[in-house]
C-alpha positions in Angstrom: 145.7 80.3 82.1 144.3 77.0 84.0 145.1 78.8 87.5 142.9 81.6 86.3 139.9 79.5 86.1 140.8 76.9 88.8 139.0 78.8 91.5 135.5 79.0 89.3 135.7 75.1 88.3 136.0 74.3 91.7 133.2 76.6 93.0 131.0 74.8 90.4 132.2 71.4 91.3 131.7 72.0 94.9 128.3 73.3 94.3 127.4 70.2 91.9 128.2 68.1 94.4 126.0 69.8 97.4 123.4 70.1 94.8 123.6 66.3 94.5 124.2 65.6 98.4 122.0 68.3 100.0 119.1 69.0 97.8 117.2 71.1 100.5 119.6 73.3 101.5 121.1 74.1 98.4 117.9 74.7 96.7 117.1 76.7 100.2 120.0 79.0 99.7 119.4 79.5 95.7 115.9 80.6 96.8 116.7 82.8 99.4 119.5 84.5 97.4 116.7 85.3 94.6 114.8 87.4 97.4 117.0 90.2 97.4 117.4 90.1 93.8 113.9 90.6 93.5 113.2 93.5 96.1 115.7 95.9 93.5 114.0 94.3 89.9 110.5 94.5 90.8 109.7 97.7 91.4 110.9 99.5 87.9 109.2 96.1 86.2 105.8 97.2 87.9 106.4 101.1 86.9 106.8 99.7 83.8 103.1 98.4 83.5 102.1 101.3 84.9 100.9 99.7 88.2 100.0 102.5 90.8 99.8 102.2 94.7 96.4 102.2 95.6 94.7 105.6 97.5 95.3 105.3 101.3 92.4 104.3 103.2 91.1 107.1 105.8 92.2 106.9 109.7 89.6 109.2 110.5 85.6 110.3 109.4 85.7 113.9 108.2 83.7 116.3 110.0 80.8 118.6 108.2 81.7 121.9 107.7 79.0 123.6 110.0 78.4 124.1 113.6 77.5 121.0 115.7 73.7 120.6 117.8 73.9 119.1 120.9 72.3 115.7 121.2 68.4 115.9 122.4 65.6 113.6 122.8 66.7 110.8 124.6 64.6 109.1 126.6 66.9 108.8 129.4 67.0 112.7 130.3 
């Protein structure tokens, strides 16, 4: 049963010890493996406080529904 859990004890004891000896980039990676995590939780966590995406902002100004006057009275006729 011991050679079952030999491979996990060792994985733990291997990252104890970087934990211990490389603070940075142990932290680094435990942070950067949360990322991912996060991309598939978040979403269903926001629908569930009923969060909406806000209204797209216009690309262009609408046009009135008539027939355009040319331009007059400028000075510079």
């Amino acid at each position: 049963m011991a050679s079952l859990t030999a491979p996990f004890r060792n994985t733990f004891r291997y990252l104890q010890r970087q934990a211990h000896e490389n603070p940075v980039i142990f932290y680094s990676v435990i942070i950067g493996s949360i990322g991912p995590v996060l991309v598939v939780a978040v979403p269903p966590i926001r629908a569930h406080f009923g969060w909406r995406p806000a209204e797209m902002v216009p690309t262009s100004y609408p046009l009135p529904n008539r027939p355009r006057r040319p331009v007059q009275g400028y000075e510079d006729e």
